[in-house]
GUMAR-111756 format. One record per residue (C-alpha): residue number from 0; z, y, x. Coordinates in Angstrom, 1 decimal. Layout:
N
<r pos="NUM" Z="Z" Y="Y" X="X"/>
...
REM end
This chain:
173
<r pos="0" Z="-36.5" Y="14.4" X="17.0"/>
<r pos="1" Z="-35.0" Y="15.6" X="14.2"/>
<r pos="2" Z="-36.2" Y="12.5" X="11.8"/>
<r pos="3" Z="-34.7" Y="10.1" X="13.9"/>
<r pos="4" Z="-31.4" Y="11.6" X="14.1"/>
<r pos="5" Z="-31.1" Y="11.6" X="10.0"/>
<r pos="6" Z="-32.2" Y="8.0" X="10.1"/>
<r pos="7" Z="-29.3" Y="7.0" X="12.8"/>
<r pos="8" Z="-27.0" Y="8.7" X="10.6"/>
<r pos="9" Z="-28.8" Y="7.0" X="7.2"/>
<r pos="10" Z="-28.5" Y="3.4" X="8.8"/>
<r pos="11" Z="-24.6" Y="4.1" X="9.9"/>
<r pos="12" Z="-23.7" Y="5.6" X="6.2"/>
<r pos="13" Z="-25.5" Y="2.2" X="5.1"/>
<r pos="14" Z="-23.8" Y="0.3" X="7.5"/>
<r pos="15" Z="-20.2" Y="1.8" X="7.0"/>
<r pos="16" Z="-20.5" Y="1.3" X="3.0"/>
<r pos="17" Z="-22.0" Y="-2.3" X="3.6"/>
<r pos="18" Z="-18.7" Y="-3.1" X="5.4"/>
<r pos="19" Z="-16.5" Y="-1.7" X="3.1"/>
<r pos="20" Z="-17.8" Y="-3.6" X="0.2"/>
<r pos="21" Z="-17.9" Y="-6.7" X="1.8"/>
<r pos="22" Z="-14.2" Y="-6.6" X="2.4"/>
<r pos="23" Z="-13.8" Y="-5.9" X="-1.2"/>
<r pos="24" Z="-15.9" Y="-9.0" X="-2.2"/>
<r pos="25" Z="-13.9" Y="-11.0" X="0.1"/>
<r pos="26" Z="-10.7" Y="-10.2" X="-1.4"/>
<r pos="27" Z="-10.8" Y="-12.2" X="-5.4"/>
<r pos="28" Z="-9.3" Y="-10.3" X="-7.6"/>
<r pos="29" Z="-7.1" Y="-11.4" X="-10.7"/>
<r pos="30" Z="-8.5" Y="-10.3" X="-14.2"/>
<r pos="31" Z="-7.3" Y="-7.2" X="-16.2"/>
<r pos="32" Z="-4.4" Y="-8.4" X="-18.3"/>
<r pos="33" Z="-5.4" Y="-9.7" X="-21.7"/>
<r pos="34" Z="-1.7" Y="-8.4" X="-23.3"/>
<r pos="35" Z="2.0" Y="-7.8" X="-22.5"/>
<r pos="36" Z="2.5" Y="-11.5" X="-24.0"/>
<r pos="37" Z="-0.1" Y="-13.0" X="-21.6"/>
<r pos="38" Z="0.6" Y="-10.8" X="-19.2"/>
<r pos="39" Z="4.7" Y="-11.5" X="-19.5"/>
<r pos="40" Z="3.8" Y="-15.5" X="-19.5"/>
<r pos="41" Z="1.7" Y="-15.3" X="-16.2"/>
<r pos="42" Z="4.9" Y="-13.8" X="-14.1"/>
<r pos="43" Z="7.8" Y="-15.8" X="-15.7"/>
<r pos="44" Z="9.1" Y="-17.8" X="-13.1"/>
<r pos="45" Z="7.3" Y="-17.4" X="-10.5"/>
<r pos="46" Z="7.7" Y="-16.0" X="-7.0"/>
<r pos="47" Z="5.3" Y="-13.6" X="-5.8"/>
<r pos="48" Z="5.0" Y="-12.1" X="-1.7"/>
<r pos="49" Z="2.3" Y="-9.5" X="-0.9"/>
<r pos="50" Z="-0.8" Y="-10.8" X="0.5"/>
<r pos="51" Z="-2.6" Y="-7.6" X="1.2"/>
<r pos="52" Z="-1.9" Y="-3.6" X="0.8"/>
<r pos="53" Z="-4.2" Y="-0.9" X="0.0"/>
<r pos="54" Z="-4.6" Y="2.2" X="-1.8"/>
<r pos="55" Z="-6.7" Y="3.4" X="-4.7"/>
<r pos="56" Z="-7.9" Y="7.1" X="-5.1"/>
<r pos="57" Z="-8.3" Y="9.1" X="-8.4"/>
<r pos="58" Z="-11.7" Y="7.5" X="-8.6"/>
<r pos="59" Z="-10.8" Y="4.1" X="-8.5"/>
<r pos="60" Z="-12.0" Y="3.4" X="-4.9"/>
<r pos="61" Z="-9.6" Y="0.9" X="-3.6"/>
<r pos="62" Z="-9.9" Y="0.5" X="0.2"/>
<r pos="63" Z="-7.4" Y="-2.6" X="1.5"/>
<r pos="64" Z="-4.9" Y="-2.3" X="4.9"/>
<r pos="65" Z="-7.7" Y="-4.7" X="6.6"/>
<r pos="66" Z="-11.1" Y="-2.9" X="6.4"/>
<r pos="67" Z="-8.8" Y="0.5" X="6.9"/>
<r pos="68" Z="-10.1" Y="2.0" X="10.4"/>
<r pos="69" Z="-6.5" Y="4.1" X="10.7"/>
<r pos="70" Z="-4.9" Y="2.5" X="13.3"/>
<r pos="71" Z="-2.3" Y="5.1" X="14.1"/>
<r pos="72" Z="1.1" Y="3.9" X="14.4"/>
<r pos="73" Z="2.3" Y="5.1" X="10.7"/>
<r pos="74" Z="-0.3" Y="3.9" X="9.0"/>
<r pos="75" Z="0.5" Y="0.1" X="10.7"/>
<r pos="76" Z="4.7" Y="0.9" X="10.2"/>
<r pos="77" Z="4.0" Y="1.9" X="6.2"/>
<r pos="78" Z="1.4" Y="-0.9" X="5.6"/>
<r pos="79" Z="4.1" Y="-3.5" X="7.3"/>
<r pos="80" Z="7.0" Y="-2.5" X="5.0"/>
<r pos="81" Z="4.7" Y="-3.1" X="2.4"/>
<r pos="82" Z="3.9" Y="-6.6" X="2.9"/>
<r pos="83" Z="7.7" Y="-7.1" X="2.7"/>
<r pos="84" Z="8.0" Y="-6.4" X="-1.0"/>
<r pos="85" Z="8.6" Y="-9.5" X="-2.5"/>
<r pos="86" Z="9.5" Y="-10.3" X="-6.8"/>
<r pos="87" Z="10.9" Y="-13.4" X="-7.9"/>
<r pos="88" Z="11.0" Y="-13.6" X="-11.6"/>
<r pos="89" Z="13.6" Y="-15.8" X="-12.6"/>
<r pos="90" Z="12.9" Y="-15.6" X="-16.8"/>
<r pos="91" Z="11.9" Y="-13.4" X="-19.0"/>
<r pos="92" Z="13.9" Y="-10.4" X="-18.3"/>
<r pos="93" Z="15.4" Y="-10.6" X="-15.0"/>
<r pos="94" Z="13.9" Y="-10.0" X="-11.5"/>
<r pos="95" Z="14.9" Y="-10.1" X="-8.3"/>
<r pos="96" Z="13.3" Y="-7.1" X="-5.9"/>
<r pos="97" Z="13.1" Y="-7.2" X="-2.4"/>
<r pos="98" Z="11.6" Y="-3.5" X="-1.1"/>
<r pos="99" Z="13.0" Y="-1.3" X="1.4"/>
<r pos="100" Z="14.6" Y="-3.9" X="3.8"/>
<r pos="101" Z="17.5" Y="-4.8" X="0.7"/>
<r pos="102" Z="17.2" Y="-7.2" X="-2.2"/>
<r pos="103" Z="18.4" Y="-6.2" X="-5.5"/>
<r pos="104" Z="18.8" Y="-7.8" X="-9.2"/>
<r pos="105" Z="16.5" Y="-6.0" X="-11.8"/>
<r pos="106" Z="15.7" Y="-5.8" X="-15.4"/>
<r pos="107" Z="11.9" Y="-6.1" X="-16.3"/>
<r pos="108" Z="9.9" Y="-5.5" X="-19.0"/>
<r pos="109" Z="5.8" Y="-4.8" X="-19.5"/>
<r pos="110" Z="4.5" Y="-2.2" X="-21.6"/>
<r pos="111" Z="1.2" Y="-1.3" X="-23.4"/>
<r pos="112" Z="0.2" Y="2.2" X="-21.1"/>
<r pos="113" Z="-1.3" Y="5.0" X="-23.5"/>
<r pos="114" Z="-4.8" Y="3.5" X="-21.9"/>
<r pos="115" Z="-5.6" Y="0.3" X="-21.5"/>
<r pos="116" Z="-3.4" Y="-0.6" X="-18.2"/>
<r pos="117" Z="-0.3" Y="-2.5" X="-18.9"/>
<r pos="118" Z="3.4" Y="-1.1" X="-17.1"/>
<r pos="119" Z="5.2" Y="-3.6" X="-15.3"/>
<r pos="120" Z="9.0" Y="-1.7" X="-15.3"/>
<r pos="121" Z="11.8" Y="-2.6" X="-13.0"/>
<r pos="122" Z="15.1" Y="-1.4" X="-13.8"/>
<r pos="123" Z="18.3" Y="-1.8" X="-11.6"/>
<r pos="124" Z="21.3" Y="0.1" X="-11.1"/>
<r pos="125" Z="21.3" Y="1.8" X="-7.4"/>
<r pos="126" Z="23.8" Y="4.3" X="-5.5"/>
<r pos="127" Z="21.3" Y="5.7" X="-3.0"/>
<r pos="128" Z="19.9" Y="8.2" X="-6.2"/>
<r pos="129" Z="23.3" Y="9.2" X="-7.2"/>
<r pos="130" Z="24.7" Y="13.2" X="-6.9"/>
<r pos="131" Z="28.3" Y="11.8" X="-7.1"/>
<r pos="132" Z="29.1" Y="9.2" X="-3.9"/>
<r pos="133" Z="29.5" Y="5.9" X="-5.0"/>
<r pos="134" Z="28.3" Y="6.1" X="-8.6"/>
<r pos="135" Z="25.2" Y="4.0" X="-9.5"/>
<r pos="136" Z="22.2" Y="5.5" X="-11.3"/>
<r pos="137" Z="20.2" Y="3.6" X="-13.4"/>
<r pos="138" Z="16.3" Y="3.7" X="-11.7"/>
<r pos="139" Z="13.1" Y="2.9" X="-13.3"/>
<r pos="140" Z="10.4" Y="2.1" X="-11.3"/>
<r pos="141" Z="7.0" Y="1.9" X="-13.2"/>
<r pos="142" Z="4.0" Y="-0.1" X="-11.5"/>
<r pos="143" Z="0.7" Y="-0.4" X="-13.2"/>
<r pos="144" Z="-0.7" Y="-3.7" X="-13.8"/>
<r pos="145" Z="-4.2" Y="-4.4" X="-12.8"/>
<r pos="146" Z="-4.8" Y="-7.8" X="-12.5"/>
<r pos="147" Z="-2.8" Y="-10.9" X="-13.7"/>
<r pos="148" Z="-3.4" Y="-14.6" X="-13.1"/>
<r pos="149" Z="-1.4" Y="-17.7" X="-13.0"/>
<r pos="150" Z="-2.0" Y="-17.2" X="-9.3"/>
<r pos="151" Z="-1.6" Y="-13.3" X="-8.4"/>
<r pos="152" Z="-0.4" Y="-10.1" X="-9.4"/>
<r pos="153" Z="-2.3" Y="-6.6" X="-8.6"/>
<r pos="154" Z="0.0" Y="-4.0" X="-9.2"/>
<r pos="155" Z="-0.3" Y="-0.2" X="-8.5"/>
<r pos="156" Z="3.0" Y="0.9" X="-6.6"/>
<r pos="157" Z="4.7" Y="4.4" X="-7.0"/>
<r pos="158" Z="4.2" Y="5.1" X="-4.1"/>
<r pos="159" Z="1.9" Y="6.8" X="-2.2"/>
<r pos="160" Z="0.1" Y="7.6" X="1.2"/>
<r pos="161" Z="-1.9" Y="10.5" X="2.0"/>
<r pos="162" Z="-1.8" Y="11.2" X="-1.6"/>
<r pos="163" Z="-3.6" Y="7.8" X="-2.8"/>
<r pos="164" Z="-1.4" Y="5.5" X="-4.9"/>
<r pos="165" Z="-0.5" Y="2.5" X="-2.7"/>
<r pos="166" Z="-1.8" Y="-1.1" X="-4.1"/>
<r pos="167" Z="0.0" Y="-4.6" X="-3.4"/>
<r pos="168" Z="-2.1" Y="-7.7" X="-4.3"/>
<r pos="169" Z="0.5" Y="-10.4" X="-4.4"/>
<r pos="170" Z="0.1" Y="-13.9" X="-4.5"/>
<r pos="171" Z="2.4" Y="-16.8" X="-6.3"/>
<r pos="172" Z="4.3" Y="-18.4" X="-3.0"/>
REM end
């Protein structure tokens, strides 16, 4: 009796990891960036929409919004504003973000990270982080870059959900 019941719960482990991977497969990933300069001449001009959200753990185990088996109402809500962040690049210096249901003008720039990840950061001028009402504060916001192609962008968000950094893989439109 006992036998069969660790085998059940062998075959579903098998079975649950199986699944997960073959979501991962499905979904192509662009390469690790090369260098800023390649990295910079990939997003220049181009208009990017996300085309899946996920979020990666301290081990590198990235698990993506459509193999996730959290269907609770939050979850859904956070993983649908997510796929509403949108860049357009317009050269290479300026960027126009939509996040957060408002689209603002940005600065960019990419940096070499102290590892071997390149930072893609967005700086724009915004009143919502100020102390003094209607002064604007200049914001940073830092996103790692994991993948870049003439195609798609990977990029590791500040952001977080149940303490696992949230991922957008976005795709030229």
């Amino acid at each position: 009796m006992k036998k069969v019941g660790y085998t059940a719960l062998l075959a579903t482990i098998l079975i649950a990891c199986g699944q997960s991977d073959s979501v991962k497969k499905e979904t192509a990933m662009p390469p690790k960036p090369a260098s800023v300069d390649a990295a910079l001449a990939a997003i220049k001009n181009k208009d990017y929409v996300v085309e899946e959200v996920g979020t990666i753990d301290l081990f590198q185990e990235w698990d993506w919004s459509a193999a996730s088996a959290d269907t609770s109402k939050f979850y859904r809500d956070f993983m649908d504003e997510r796929k509403a962040f949108a860049l357009n690049f317009i050269n290479d210096t300026a960027v126009n973000v939509n996040d957060d249901k408002r689209t603002f003008e940005a600065k960019y720039d990419i940096q070499k990270d102290t590892g071997t990840a390149l930072l893609l950061n967005l700086k724009y001028m915004d009143s919502t982080f100020s102390f003094t009402p209607g002064e604007l504060s200049l914001i940073t916001s830092t996103y790692k870059i994991h993948g870049v192609d003439d195609n798609k962008i990977l990029l590791e968000t500040p952001r977080e959900l149940n303490r696992r950094k949230v991922i957008v893989l976005m795709k030229k439109k």
